[in-house]
Structure formats: C-alpha cells, structure tokens
C-alpha positions as CSV (number, residue, x, y, z in Angstrom):
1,X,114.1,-38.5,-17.5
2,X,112.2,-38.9,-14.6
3,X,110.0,-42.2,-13.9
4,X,107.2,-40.8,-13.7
5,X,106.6,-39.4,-17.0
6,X,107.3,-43.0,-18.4
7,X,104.1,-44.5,-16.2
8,X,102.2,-41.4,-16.8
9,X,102.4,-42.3,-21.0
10,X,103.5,-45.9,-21.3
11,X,101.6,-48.1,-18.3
12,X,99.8,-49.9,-20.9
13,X,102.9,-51.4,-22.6
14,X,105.0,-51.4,-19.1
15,X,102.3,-53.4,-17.9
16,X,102.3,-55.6,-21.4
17,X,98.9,-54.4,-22.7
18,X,100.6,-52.8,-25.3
19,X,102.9,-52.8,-28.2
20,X,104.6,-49.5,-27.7
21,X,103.6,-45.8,-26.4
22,X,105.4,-42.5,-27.9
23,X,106.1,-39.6,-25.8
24,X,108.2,-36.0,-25.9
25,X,110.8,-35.8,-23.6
26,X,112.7,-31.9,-23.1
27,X,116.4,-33.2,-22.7
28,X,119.4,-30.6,-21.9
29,X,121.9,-32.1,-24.6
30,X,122.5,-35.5,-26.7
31,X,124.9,-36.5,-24.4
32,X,122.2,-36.5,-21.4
33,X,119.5,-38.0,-24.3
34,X,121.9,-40.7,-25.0
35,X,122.8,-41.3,-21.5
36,X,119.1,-41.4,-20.6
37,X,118.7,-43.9,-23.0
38,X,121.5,-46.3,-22.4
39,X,119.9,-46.3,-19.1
40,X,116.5,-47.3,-20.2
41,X,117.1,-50.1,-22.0
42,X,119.5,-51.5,-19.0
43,X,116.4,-51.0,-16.9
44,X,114.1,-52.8,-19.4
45,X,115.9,-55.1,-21.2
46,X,115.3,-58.5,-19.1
47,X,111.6,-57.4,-18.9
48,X,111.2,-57.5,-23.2
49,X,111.6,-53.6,-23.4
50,X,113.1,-51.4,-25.7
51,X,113.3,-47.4,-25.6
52,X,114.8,-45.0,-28.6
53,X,114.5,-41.6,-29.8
54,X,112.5,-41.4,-33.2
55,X,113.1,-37.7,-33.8
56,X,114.8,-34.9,-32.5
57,X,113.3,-30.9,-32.6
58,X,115.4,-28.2,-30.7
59,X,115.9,-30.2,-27.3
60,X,112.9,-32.4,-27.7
61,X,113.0,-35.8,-28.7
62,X,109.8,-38.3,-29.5
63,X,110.9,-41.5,-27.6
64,X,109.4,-44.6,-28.6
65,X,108.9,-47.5,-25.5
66,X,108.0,-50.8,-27.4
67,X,108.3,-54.8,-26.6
68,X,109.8,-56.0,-30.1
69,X,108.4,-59.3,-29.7
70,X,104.9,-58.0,-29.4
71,X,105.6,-55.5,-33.0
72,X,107.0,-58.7,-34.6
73,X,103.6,-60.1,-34.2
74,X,101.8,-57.1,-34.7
75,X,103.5,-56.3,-37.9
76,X,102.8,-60.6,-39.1
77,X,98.7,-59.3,-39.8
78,X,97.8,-59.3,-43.4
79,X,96.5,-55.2,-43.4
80,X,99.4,-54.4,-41.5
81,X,102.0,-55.7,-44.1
82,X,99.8,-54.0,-46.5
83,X,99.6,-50.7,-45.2
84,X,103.6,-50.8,-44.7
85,X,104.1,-52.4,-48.1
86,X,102.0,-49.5,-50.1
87,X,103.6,-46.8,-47.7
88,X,107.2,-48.0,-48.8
89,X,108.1,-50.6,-46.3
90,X,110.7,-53.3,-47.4
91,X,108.8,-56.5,-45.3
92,X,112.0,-57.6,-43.5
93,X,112.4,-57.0,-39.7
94,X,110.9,-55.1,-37.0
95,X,114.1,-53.3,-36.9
96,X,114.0,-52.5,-40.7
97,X,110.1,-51.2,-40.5
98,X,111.5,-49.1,-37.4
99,X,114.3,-47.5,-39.4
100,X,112.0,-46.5,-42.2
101,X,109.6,-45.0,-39.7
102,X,112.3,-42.8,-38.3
103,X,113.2,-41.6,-42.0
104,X,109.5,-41.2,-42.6
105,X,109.1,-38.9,-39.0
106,X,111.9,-36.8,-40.3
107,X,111.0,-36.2,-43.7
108,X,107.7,-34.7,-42.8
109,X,106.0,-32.3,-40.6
110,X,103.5,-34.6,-39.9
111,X,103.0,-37.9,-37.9
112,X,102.7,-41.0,-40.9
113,X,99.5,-42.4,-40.9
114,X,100.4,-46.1,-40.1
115,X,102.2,-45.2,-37.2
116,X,99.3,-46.7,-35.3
117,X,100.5,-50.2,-36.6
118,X,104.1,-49.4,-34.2
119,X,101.4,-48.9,-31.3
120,X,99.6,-51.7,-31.3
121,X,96.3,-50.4,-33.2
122,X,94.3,-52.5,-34.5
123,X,94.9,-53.1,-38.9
124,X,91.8,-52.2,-39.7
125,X,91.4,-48.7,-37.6
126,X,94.6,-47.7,-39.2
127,X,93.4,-48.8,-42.4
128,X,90.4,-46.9,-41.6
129,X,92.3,-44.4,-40.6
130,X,94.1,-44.0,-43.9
131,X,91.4,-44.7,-46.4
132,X,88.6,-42.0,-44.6
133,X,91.2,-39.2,-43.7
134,X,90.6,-38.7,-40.4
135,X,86.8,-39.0,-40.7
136,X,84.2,-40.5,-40.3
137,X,85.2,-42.8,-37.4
138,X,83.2,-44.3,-35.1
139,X,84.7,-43.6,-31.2
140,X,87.5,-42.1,-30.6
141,X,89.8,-42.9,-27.3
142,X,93.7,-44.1,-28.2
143,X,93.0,-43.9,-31.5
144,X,89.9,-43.3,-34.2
145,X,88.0,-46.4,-34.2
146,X,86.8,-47.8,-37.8
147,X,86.3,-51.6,-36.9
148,X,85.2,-52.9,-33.9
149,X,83.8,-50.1,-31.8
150,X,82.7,-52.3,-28.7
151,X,86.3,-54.2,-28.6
152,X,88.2,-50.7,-28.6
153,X,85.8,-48.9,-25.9
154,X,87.2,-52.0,-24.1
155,X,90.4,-51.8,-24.4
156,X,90.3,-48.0,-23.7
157,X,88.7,-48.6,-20.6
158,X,91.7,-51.2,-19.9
159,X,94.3,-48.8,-20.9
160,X,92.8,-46.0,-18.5
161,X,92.5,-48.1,-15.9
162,X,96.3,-49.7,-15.9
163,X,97.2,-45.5,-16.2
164,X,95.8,-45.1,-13.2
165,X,96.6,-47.7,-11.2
166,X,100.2,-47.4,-12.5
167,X,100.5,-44.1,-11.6
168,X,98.5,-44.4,-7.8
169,X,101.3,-47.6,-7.3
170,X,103.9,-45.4,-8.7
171,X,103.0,-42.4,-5.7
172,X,102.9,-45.0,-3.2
173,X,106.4,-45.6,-3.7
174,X,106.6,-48.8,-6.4
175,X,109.5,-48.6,-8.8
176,X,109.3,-48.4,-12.7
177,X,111.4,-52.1,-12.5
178,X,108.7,-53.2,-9.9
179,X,105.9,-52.5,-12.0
180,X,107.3,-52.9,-15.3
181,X,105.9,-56.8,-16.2
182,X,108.3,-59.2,-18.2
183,X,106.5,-60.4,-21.1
C-alpha cells in the first residue's frame, strides 16, 4: 500500500486530530493484505496507531487507521454509549465495540449509522444523524452537522488544512514515520 494514499485519507488522525479515518485499499491477495498490515501496525505502533481491515469485497478491503486511546475516550460520552447500546453494542472494550462493527459492516450493504462514533464525530451529529435520516442537517464537510455548526466548520477547516500540508510535506520527501505524531 503505498504511503501516500495513507496521508492523502488519514493526515488528520496521523497528525492526532483524529480518532480514526477509513479508506479502500485494491490489494492483489490476503497474503499481500495481511502482510501490508503486519507492516502498518510495526510502523505505527510506538506512535498510538493501529490499522485493520473492516471488510473485504472482491480484492478491496475498508481499512480502518484509528489511535485506540483516543476511541476509548470517544466511546466514554453519554450519546455515544447510547447510540452503541440501542444499536446492539455490549459496553465493554474498544476492541469489543470494534468487533461488532465489523459484524455489523458485513451483514449489510450499507455503512451503520454510528459509524461516525469510530471516527471521531461528534455524539450528537451522529445522533442527529440517526434520528433525521440523513436530513435536515445543517453543514455538511466530514460529516452532516446537527449540533454545533460553527465548531465543525472549524474543525473542517483544520482537517483540510493538516490534508494539505501532510500531503505538500509528504511530496517534499517527509516520511509517513516522520510525520506521523505520537500521541
């Protein structure tokens, strides 16, 4: 998997903005996948990084680059834990909410709603999210906006700007190591 496609989706959480990005990746075979992976998470473990496929299509995967320590806290808000609870979550660990997700990517066609929550969302967008269907949403950038419009055009603007710079560094001949921050 090439570096750059990792900066092009996931500066924002490489750069510890973020909880987690999710991006397709075109592999050859599992064994390439998995090797890819093991590779990953020797790159970013010292730097609070993990990276896994969530689903496999044909030779596509959806891989998931995350900080646990970041969803732990994310997943700690009151509408988070409700969301997950009423969409069949046991409240355990990260690692436990991750697993369902998976089951939940690959029994559907569709992307579950609260999988905003694993991306560092905001609660109450996803929330919003959930309860309005899709509509009805203030901005729209990352993700629909429900709550605080002003706070999310913010962190948009944040989010564009780390892309960018990531991917300018990235050009000029920076490493994903070098500009992956340890959180």
């Amino acid at each position: 998997m090439p570096d750059e496609i990792i900066i092009r989706h996931c500066a924002p959480t490489l750069a510890g903005l973020k909880t987690g990005n999710m991006f397709t990746y075109r592999f050859k075979d599992l064994l390439e996948l998995r090797d890819t992976m093991r590779r990953l998470n020797t790159l970013f473990r010292a730097k609070g990084i993990r990276v896994l496929p969530l689903r496999y299509k044909k030779n596509c995967a959806l891989i998931y680059l995350y900080r646990p320590t970041k969803l732990s806290k994310d997943l700690e808000h009151e509408v988070a834990r409700n969301i997950l609870t009423e969409c069949g979550y046991c409240l355990n660990s990260p690692q436990c909410f991750i697993r369902k997700l998976i089951v939940r990517l690959n029994s559907c066609d569709d992307f579950p709603h609260e999988i905003g929550l694993f991306l560092g969302y905001p609660p109450e967008d996803v929330l919003g999210f959930i309860q309005n269907q899709a509509r009805d949403f203030k901005c729209v950038g990352y993700w629909k906006v429900y709550g605080d419009e002003q706070k999310a055009k913010t962190i948009f603007e944040r989010y564009k700007r780390c892309t960018s710079t990531y991917c300018r560094c990235y050009m000029q001949g920076r490493s994903i190591e070098q500009l992956t921050a340890a959180v």
